[in-house]
Structure formats: structure tokens, C-alpha cells
N, C-alpha and C positions, 0 to 999 in steps of 0.2 A: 377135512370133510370132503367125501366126494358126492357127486349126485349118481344115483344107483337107478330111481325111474323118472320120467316125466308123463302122466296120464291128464288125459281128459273126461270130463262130464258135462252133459249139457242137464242139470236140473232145472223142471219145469213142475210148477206149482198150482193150484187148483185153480190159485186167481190171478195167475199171469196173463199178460194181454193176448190175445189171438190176433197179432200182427208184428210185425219184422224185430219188436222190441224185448220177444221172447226167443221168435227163431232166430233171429241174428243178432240181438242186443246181446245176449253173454252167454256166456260158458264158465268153468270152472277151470282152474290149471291146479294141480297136484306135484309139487316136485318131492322124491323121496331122496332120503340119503341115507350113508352108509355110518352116520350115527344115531340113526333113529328121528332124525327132527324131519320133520314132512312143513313146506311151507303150502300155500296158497293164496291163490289169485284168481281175480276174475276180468277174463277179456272179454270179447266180441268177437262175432262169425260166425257165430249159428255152428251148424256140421261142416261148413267150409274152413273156420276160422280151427275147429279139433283137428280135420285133415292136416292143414298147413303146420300146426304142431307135429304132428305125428309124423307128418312123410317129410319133413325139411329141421324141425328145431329141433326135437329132442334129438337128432345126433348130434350135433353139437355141442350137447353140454352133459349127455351122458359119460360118465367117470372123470367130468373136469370139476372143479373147486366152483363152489356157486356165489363165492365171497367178491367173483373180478365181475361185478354188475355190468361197468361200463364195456368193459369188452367182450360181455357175452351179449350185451345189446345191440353192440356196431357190430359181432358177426350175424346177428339175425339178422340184421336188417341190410348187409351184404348178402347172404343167402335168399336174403326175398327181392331183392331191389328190379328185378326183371319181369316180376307178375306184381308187386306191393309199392312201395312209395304210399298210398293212402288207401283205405278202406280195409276191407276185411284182413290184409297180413297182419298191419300196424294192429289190429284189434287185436289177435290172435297175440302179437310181441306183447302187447300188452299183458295180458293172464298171465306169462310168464316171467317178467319182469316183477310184477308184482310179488308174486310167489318168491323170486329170488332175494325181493328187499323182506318180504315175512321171514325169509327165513335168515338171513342177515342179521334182523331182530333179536331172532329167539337163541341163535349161535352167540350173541354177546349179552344175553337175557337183558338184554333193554325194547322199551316202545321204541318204535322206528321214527316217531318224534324228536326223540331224543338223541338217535344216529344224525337225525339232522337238523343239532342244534336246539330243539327247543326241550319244554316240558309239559307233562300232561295235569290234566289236576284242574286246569282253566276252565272259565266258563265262557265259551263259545257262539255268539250272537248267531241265531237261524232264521231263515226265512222256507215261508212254503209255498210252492206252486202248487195254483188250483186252477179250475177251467171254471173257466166263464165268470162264477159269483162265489164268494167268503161267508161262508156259514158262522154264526153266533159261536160255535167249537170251537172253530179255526180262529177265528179274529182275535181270542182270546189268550192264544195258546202260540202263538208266535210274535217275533219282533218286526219282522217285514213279511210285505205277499207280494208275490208274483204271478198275474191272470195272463193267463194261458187263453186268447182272443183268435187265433184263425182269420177267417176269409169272412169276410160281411163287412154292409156300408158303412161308411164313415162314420154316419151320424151313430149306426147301434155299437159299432167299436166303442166309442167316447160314452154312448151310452152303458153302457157294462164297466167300463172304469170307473164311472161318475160313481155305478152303484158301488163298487167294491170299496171308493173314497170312504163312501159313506158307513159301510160295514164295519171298516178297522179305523176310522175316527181319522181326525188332523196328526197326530204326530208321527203314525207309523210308516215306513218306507214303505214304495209303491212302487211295482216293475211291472210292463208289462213285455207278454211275449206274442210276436206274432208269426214263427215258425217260417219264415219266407214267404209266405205267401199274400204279402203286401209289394207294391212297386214301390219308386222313390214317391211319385204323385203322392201317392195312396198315405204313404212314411210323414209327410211334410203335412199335410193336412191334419192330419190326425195328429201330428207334433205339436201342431200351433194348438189346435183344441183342447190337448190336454196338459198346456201347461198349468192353467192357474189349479191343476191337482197335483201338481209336487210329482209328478211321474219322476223316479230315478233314473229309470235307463229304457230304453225300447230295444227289445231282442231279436234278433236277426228278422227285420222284418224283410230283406230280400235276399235271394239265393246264394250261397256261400261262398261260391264262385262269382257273383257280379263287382269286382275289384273299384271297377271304374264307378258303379253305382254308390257302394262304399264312400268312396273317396267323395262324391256329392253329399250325400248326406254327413259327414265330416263336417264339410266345410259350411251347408244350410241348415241342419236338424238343431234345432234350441235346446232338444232333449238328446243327454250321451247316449251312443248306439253300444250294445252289448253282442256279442257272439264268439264265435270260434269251437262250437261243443260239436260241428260236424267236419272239422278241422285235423292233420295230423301230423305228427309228429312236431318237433322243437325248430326244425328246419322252416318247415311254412307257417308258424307263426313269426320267425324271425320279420317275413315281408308284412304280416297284419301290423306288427309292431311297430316298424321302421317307419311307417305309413301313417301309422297312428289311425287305422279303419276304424276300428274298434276303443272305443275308449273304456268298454269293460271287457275283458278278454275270458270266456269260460271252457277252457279246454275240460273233458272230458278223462278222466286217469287212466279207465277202463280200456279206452278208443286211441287216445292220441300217442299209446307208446308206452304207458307205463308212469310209476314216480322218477324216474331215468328222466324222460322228457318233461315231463312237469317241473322238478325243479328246475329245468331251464328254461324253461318260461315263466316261472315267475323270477327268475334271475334278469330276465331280458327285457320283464316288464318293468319292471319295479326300476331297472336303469334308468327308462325312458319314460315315468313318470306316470303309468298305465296301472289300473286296477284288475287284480285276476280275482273270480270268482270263480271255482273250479264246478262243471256244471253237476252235481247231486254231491255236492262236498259235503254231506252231514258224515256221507257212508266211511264206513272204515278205511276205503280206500286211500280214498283224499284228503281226510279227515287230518291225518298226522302233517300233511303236507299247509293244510289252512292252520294248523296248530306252533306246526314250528316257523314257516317262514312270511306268515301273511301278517302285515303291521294296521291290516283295517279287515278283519277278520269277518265274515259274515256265507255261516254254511248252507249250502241249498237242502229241503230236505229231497232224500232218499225214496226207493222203489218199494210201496209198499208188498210186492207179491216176493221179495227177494227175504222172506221170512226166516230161511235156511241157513240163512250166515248169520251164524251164533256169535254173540259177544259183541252185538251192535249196540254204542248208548243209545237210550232212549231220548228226544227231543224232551227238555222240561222245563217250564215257563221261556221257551223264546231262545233255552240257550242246549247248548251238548260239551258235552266232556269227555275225553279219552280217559282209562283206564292207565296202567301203570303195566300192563300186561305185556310178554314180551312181543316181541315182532307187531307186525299189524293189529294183533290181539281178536284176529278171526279162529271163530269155532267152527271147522265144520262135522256133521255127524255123518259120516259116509254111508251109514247104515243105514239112516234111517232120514236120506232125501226122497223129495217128489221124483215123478218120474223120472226117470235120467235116459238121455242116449249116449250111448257110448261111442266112443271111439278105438 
């Protein structure tokens, strides 16, 4: 099998976000080959992250075999290493690394689960990120919540936990997220307050870059610190790891490189005794990767404007289930997406 094209799409949907999480949260990767099986993938970079495809990756793997993952990975990421290392290349590697395991899939017609190692059929513990407050819907219909809290005083942060406590009851997991834009102060306080609510983990509440800050809250936060979803590749989680920054680690499959890097981080985690929640791991993406290699399993859910990628389970009663379908078990309808730009 060789690969014949590599294209891009940027589809945009009616109720996508109008900020950086449509224009540069993702794109589509297309790889076609010359037996008919078309994979895909979806990375990051907005119209910078399609460029980078276009004017640098797809030669490299046009008319080569799309089976040698590992080494069409390390030559992208050699071809980008002089403008990439993190952000929009690594995103852009992403889409098509992904596409290249879809279609690894559907060439040996097994779920890409089961390429690694495990099997589908299971029923899959989910949780869902809300903002601010857990509706009666919600509370109901998942196993854990994740509030999504931002910038405001201490007292109304702990305030809006208290309530969400109280929304999904005593026994359900509780995370919250506060996007970095908490200090350590800000972390520690708020830590102490919300212990007697079982908080499971508190999410990157300072900049992803503050190493040394990290490392304080390590050592003082009563509540485990969770991050790594703006984080890239296999290589810079090896120092979150080594480090132990993070005691829950959420790389991002789309962002940090692909399922290529993913499984080495949850290789790298799980050595050193570290929890990976992969960050919107219901979606198909990640999904195989929480399916086959995670032994305390719990998938975030997913983007609801990203309606276009066909053959997503559906979240039911709290849990999700892969398909048996081959490759990643992504349907796309090329004909008939939302807007697209092209590349």
C-alpha cells in the first residue's frame, strides 16, 4: 500500500466556538492510498497547521508505505524541528499521525484498540466538563463532573463547587478546572477549602510553563494537580513525569503529536506510577488509547460542535463503548461537511 494524497479541511459548523478553538483547535487530515482505504485525522492549527501539512509533510510520505508510523513521525517532526518542537507543527503532526494509525486499522480490518493490545465491547467510565454549575441533565447522566471555574474570588470559586457538590450528590467524582489563571496563593487556598468536597484533582490552575510553581504545589496542594492538555509531544512530558508536576497527566491526542506520542506517555506514566486522563478522551480519537492501555479508565467527554465525525459512541448512563469497526472507526461525509477551508 502506498499513500497517493495527503489533503486538508478545515470544517466549521454552525455552532462552533467563535475563538481560537475552531480557528486553530482543528482541522481534518485526509490520507488517500493507492488501495482505495482513505484514513483520517484530526489535528490543530487552524490554516497555519493545513499549510504546514501541505508545504512540508505531505512530501514525505507521498508514495511511501503508511504502515512505518514510527518513522514517518520522527521524519516530521525532523522536517518541522526548526519552526515546531510545540504548538501549531506538533498539532498539524498530529492529524496526520492519526490518519496514518486509522488507516493501519482498516489495512489489518481490526479497531486500532485492538492493534494496541486491547478490545472493544467495554463499558467505559465518563465524566463531563461543565462551566460554572451541573444541571439536573447532567448530574444524571454521568459518573464524574468536571467545573470549569476561571478567574474570581476565592470565597465564589469554593462557592460554585459547593453548589456543583451538591448537584451530583456524595458519591460522584468532582474535578475542578481552573485554566491557569489561578497563582500558587490563589491554588493553595482554594485547596484547603475544598477539601472536605472530595475534590479529585484541581486542573492546571497555573501557566503551563510555571515548572517551579508546579513543583510548589507538588509538594503543599492536599488536592492532586491535573494538566498537561497544552503540553507537546512525548519528549516534554517525559520532564512533567520525572518530576511528578502533575499527578494527573491530560495530554491532548489531537495536540501533542498524535497516538504515536500518546502511547508514550501513558508508557512513561504508568512506569512512574502517574494517572493519564487523556484531555476529551470520549472522542474517537483517544478513545482506543483509554480503551486499550488505561487500567483506571475514565473518558472526558468530547466537543459538542465537532457533530461531523461520524461513528462517535454516544455517552450512556456515565459509560462509552467502542465499536468493533475497523481503524479508528471515524466516518467522515466529505460531501456533505460544514464550511470547510481548504487548503
Amino acid at each position: 500500500m502506498k499513500i497517493t494524497a495527503v489533503r486538508t479541511l478545515q470544517p466549521i459548523a454552525e455552532n462552533s466556538p467563535p475563538d481560537w478553538r475552531t480557528s486553530l483547535g482543528q482541522i481534518l487530515v485526509i490520507i488517500e492510498t493507492d488501495t482505495g482505504l482513505t484514513g483520517y485525522g484530526v489535528g490543530g492549527g487552524g490554516a497555519a497547521g493545513m499549510h504546514v501539512i501541505d508545504a512540508v509533510l505531505a512530501d514525505l510520505l507521498i508514495g511511501e508505505d503508511p504502515d512505518n508510523i514510527e518513522d514517518h513521525w520522527q521524519n516530521m517532526y525532523a522536517a518541522t524541528l526548526a519552526f515546531g518542537r510545540k504548538g501549531i507543527a506538533i498539532m498539524a503532526i498530529s492529524g496526520v499521525d492519526l490518519a496514518l494509525w486509522d488507516l493501519k486499522g482498516k489495512a489489518a480490518n481490526k479497531p486500532v484498540a485492538e492493534l494496541l493490545g486491547g478490545t472493544t465491547g467495554q463499558p467505559l467510565p465518563t465524566y463531563a466538563t461543565v462551566w460554572d454549575t451541573v444541571s439536573e441533565e447532567d448530574a444524571a447522566s454521568h459518573q464524574a463532573f468536571k467545573v470549569h471555574l476561571g478567574k474570581r474570588s476565592v470565597d465564589e470559586l469554593v462557592t460554585a463547587v459547593e453548589q456543583a457538590r451538591t448537584a451530583i450528590g456524595p458519591d460522584k467524582d468532582l474535578m475542578v478546572d481552573a485554566w491557569m489563571f489561578w497563582d500558587i496563593e490563589t491554588t493553595l487556598k482554594v485547596a484547603e477549602k475544598l477539601l472536605p468536597l472530595g475534590v479529585v484533582w484541581i486542573e492546571e490552575p497555573i501557566p503551563a510553563d510555571d515548572f517551579k510553581g508546579y513543583a510548589i504545589l507538588r509538594d503543599e496542594c492536599p488536592i492532586p494537580i491535573a494538566g498537561g492538555e497544552h503540553e507537546f509531544t512525548s519528549a516534554a512530558f517525559e520532564y512533567l513525569i520525572s518530576e511528578k508536576l502533575h499527578q494527573v497527566l491530560q495530554p491532548d491526542v489531537n495536540w501533542c503529536g498524535g497516538l504515536t506520542e500518546l502511547i508514550k506517555i501513558y508508557d512513561s506514566a504508568q512506569k512512574s506510577g502517574l494517572r493519564v486522563c487523556p484531555h476529551r478522551g470520549s472522542e474517537l480519537w483517544a478513545l482506543h488509547a483509554v480503551a486499550a492501555l488505561d487500567d483506571n479508565p475514565l473518558a472526558e467527554s468530547g466537543r459538542p460542535w465537532m457533530g461531523w465525525v461520524e461513528g462517535q459512541p454516544q455517552i450512556t448512563n456515565g459509560t462509552i463503548q467502542l465499536s468493533d469497526a475497523p481503524g479508528l472507526g471515524v466516518i467522515i461525509d466529505e460531501e456533505n461537511l460544514p464550511y470547510c477551508q481548504v487548503m
